[in-house]
C-alpha positions in Angstrom: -22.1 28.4 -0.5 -22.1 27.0 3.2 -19.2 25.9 5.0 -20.4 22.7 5.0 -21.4 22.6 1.0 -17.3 23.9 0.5 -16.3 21.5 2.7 -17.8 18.9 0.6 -16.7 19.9 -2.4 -12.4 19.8 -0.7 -13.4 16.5 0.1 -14.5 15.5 -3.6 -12.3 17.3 -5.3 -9.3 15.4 -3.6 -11.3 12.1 -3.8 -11.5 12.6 -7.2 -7.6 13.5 -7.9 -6.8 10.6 -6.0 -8.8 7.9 -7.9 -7.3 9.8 -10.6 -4.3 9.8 -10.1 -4.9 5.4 -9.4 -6.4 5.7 -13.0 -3.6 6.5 -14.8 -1.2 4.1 -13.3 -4.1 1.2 -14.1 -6.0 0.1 -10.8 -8.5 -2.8 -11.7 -11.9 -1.2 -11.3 -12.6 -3.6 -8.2 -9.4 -1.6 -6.3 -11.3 1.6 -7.4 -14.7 0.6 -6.5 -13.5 -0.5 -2.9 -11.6 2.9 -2.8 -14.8 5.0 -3.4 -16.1 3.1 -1.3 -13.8 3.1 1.5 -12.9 7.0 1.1 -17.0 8.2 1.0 -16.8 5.9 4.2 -14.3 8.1 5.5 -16.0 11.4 4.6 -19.2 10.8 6.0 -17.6 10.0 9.3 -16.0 13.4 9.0 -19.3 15.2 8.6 -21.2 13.1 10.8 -19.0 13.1 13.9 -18.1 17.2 12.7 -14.2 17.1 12.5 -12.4 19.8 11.5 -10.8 18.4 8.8 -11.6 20.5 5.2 -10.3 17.4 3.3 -8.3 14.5 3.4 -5.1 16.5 3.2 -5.8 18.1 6.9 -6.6 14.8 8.9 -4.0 14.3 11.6 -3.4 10.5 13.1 -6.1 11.4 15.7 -8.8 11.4 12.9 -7.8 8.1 11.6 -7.8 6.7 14.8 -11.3 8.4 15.9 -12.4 6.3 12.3 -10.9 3.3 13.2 -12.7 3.2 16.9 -15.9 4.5 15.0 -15.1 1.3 12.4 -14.6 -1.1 15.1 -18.0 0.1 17.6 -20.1 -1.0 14.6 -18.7 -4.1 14.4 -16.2 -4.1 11.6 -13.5 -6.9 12.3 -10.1 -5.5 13.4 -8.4 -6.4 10.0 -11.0 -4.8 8.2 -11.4 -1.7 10.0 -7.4 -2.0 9.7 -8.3 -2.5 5.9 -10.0 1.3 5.5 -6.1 2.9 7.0 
């Protein structure tokens, strides 16, 4: 398996825990259909801009401000790119 293919799967495998984790305490399935969304958002930018980061756990402040920037240079409002932190 590549790095990238492992890297993948951290990134899914803690995805997954979380909305898990929102499961049992009874999110409406809008809240967890905006947090998949919002959270493969986040993942993508990972891989596309090539952070270091092997999951969600190992993201620093810098990351989510490099996202936020990314957010708001494609033209996502302030209070929604706010929305994604």
């Amino acid at each position: 398996m590549s790095t990238v293919q492992r890297q993948n799967v951290q990134w899914d495998q803690v995805i997954k825990a979380f909305l898990f984790a929102k499961r049992a305490i009874g999110i409406a399935e809008t809240t967890q259909a905006l947090y998949i969304s919002r959270l493969r958002m986040f993942r993508d930018f990972h891989f596309k801009t090539g952070l270091p980061c092997q999951s969600p756990l190992d993201c620093n402040p810098q990351c989510i401000q490099r996202f936020i920037v990314y957010l708001t240079q494609r033209n996502r409002r302030l209070i929604t790119a706010f929305g994604y932190y």
